[in-house]
C-alpha positions in Angstrom: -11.7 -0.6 -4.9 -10.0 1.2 -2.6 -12.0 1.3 1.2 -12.6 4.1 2.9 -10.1 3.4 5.7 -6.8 4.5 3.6 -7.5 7.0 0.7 -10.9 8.2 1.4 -10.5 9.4 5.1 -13.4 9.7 7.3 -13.2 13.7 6.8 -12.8 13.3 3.8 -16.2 11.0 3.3 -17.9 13.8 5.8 -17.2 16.6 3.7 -19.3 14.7 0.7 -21.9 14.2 2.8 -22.3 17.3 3.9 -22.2 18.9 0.6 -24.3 16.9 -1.3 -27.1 16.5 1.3 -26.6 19.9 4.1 -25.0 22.5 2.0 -27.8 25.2 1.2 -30.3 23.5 3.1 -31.0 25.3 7.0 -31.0 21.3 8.2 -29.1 19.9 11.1 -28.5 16.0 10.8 -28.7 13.2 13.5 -25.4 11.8 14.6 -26.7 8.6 14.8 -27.9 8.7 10.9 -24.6 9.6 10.0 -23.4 6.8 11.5 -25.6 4.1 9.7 -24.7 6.0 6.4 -21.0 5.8 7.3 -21.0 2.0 8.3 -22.1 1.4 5.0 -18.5 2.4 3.8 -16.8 0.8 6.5 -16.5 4.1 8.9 -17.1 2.5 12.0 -19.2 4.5 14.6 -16.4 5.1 16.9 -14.3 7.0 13.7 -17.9 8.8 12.9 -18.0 10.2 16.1 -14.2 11.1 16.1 -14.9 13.7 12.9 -17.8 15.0 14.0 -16.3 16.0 17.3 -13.2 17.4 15.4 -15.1 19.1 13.1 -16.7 21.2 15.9 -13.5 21.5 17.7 -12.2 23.4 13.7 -15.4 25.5 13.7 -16.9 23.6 10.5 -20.0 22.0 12.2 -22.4 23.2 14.6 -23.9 20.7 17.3 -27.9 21.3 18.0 -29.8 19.2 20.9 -33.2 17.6 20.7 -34.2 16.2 23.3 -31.1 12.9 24.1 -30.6 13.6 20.4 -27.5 15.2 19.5 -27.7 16.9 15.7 -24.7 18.9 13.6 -25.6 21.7 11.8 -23.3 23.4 9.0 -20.7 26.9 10.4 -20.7 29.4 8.0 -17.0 28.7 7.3 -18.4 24.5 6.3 -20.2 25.8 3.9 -17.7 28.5 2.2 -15.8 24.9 1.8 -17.9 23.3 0.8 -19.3 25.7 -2.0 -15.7 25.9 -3.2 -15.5 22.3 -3.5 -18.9 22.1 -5.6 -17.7 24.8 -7.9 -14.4 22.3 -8.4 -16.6 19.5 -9.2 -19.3 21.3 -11.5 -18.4 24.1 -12.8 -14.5 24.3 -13.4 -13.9 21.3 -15.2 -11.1 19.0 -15.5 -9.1 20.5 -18.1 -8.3 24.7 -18.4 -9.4 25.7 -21.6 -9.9 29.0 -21.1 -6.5 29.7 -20.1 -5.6 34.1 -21.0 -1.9 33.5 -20.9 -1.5 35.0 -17.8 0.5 33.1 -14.6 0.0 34.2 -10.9 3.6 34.3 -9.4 4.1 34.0 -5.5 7.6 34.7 -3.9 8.9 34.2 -0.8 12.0 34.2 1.4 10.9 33.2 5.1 14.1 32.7 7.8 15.0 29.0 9.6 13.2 30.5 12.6 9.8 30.5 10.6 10.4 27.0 9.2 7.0 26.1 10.2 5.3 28.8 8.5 7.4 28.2 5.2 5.5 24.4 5.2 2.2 25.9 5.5 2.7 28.2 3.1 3.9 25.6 0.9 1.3 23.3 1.7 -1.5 26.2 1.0 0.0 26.7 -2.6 -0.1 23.2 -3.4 -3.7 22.9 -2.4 -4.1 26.3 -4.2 -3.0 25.2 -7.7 1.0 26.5 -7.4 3.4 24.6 -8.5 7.2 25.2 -7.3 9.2 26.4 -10.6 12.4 27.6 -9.0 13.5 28.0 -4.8 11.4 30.9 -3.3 9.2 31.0 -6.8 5.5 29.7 -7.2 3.3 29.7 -10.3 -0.1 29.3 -11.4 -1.9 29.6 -14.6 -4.4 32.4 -14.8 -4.9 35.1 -11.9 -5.4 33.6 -8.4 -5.9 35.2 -4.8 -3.7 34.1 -2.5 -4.7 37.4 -0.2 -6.6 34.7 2.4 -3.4 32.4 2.5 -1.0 34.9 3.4 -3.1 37.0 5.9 -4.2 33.3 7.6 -0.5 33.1 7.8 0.7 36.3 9.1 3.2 36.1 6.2 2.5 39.6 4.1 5.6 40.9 4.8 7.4 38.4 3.7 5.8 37.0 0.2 5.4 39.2 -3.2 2.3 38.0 -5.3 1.8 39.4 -8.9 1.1 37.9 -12.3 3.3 38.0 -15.5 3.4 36.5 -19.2 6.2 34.5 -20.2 8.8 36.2 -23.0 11.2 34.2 -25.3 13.6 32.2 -24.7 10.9 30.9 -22.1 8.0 29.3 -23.3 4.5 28.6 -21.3 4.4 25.1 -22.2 8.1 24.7 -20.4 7.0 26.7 -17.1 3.9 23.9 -17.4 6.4 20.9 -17.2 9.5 22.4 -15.0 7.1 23.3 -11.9 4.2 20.8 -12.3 4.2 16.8 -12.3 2.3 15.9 -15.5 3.0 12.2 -15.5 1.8 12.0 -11.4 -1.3 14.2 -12.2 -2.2 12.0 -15.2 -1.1 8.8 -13.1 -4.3 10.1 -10.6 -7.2 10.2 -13.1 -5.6 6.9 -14.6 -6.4 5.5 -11.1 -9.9 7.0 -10.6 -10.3 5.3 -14.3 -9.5 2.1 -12.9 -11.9 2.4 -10.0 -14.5 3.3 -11.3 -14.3 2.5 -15.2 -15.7 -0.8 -14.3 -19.1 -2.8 -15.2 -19.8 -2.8 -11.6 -17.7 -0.5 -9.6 -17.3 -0.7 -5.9 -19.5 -4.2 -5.9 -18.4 -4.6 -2.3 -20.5 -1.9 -0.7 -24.4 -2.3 -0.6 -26.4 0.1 -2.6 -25.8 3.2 -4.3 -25.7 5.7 -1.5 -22.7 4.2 -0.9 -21.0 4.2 -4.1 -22.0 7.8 -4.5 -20.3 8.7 -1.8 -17.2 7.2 -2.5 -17.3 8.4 -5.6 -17.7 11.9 -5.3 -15.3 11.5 -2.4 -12.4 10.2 -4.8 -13.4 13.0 -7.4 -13.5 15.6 -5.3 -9.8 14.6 -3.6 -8.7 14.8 -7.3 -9.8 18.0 -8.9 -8.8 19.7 -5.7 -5.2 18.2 -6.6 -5.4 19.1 -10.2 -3.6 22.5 -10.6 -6.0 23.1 -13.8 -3.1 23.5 -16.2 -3.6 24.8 -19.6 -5.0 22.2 -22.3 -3.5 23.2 -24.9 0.0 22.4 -22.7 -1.4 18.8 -22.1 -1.2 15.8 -24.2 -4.0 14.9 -26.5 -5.2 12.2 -24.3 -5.3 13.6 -21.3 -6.9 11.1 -18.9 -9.1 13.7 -17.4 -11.3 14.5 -20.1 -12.6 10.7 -19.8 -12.4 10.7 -16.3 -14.7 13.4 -16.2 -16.9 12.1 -18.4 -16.9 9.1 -16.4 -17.8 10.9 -13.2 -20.6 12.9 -14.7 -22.0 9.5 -16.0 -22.2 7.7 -12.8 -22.9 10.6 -10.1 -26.6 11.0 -12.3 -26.8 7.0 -12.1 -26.7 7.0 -8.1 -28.5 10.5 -7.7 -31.6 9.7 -7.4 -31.5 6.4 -5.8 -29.0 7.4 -3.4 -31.0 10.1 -2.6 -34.1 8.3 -2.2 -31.8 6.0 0.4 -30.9 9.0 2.2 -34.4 10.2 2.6 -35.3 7.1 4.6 -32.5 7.3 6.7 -31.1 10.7 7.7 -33.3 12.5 10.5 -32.4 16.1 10.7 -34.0 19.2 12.4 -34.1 23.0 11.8 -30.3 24.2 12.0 -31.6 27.4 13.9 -34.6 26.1 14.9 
């Protein structure tokens, strides 16, 4: 199984955390807590500390004092993140198949001087769902706001957004395959499959707090990836639909256990108290 120290980046493990047991609640948590949770994936304390400290430097967490005890409540802006990636996990599903036919189209021409501000942008569409189907031209299926991108980016003068229905000659399922890697999206859920399709997955760490956070860690990563392309462009098979399946299966299994875990472990105060 893959450890936390390469794919699943402290952060990355943080923001897990954070949504599965802060988000929605007006909690702050104990440093040190987060800390004994985190050494169970082999986050060592000096890496814990790191992320929590850049976290507050981005405006995502909030640091509360009690007494010597130094707590991290959720910003406003943590939890918009962190509600976004919930909805990716439960409620959008690994596979579009509600798709209307419509494509959002994003186009841009940004000078050598603004080089910098062309890889953001490019980097925001990716995380977005775009995929690149010809120089200066974006795509993604169904209606999408960009509007926070570009204003974050200063960049409304230079980029056109609108959205547009393919006509003959071209055909949706070849916009699908010129501006979006199938076989490297497919390749990703085959590798959460062989994670985690497994009698015991992740035997390594020591109980299922653990494993749930690595596992919603490594889901989470992947939907936020997935551009949600339309099923009915996709193969049959589509490893998604199992992997899914798959993660739905073992996030109940380590719910309530992990949870009880958690309970015994995490001190946390009043975030406004």
């Amino acid at each position: 199984m893959t450890t936390a120290t390469d794919v699943n980046r402290p952060q990355s493990l943080m923001l897990s955390f954070l949504g599965i047991y802060l988000l929605g609640r007006d909690t702050a948590v104990y440093s040190g807590s987060v800390i004994d949770i985190f050494g169970r994936v082999g986050v060592s304390e000096e890496a814990v500390r790191s992320t929590l400290t850049r976290m507050v430097g981005r405006g995502l967490l909030v640091r509360r004092r009690a007494g010597r005890r130094v707590y991290f409540a959720l910003s406003t802006r943590a939890s918009a993140v962190l509600m976004d990636g919930k909805r990716r996990i439960w409620q959008t599903g690994a596979v579009n198949r509600d798709w209307d036919g419509n494509w959002t189209v994003v186009a841009f021409s940004l000078p050598d001087a603004r080089r910098s501000d062309r890889h953001d942008l490019r980097s925001q569409l990716v995380w977005a769902g775009f995929g690149l189907l010809q120089n200066g031209m974006w795509i993604a299926p169904g209606v999408r706001d960009v509007t926070e991108i570009i204003e974050t980016l200063g960049l409304g003068d230079h980029v056109t957004v609108f959205t547009a229905r393919h006509t003959k000659p071209t055909e949706s399922a070849d916009l699908v395959h010129k501006a979006f890697d199938t076989d490297a999206i497919a390749d990703r859920y085959h590798q959460f499959l062989s994670r985690w399709d497994l009698p015991d997955p992740v035997g390594s760490v020591p109980d299922d707090l653990a494993r749930q956070l690595l596992l919603h860690t490594d889901w989470l990563q992947l939907v936020r990836r997935d551009p949600h392309l339309p099923a009915e462009h996709l193969a049959k098979d589509w490893p998604a639909i199992r992997a899914e399946k798959l993660f739905h299966t073992l996030a109940k299994r380590y719910e309530r256990p992990a949870a009880k875990l958690a309970a015994a472990v995490v001190d946390e105060i009043s975030a406004t108290g």
